[in-house]
C-alpha positions in Angstrom: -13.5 7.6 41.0 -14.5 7.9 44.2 -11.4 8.5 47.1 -11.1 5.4 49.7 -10.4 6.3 52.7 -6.8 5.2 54.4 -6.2 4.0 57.3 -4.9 0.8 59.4 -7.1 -2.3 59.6 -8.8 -1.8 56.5 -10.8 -4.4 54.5 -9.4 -4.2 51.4 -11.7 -6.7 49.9 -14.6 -4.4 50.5 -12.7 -2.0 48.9 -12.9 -3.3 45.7 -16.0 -2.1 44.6 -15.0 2.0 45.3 -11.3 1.6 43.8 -9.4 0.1 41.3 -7.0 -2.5 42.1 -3.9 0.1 41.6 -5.7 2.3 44.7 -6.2 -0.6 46.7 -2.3 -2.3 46.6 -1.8 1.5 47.2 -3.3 1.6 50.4 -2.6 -1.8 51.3 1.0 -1.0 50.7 1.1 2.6 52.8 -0.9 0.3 55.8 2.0 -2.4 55.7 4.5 0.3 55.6 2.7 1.9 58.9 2.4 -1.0 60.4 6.1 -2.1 59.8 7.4 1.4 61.8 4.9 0.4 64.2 6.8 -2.9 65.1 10.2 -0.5 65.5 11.6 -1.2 61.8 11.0 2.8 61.0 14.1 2.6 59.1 12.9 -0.1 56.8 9.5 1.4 56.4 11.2 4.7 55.5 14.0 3.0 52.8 10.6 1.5 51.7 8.5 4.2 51.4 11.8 6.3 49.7 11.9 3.8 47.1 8.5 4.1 46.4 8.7 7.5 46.1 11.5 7.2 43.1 9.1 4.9 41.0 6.4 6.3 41.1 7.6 9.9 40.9 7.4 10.0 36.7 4.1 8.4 36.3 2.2 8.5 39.2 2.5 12.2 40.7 -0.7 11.7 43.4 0.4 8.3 44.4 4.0 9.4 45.2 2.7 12.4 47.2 1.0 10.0 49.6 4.0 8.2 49.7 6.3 11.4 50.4 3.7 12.3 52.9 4.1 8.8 54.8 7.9 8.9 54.8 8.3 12.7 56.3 6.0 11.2 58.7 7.9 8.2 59.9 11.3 10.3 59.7 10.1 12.3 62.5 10.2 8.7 64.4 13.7 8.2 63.6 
């Protein structure tokens, strides 16, 4: 499968055709999460992000390490 690339402003609809709906709530999820500590709510975004982390952790290895990435990102904004 070929690797989207991430970033804000995306258009996830054209997406669709390159990744699976899974990848694509993925990014539209780590965007909204962005965006939220953008608008000041870093702490939200990170309890966010954490809990994400926790689910996916047992099934979804790659997917969490995004996450993980994203969250020791926005704790430096703390």
């Amino acid at each position: 499968m070929m690797q989207a690339p991430a970033g804000p402003g995306l258009d996830y609809s054209a997406l669709a055709p390159l990744v699976s709906p899974h990848e694509q709530i993925n990014l539209l999820l780590l965007d909204a999460l962005q965006k939220l500590a953008d608008a000041g709510e870093v702490d939200a975004a990170c309890r966010i992000a954490g809990k994400v982390c926790v689910i996916l952790a047992r099934t979804a290895a790659k997917d969490e390490r995004r996450f993980n990435a994203l969250l020791h990102h926005l704790v430096r904004k703390l």
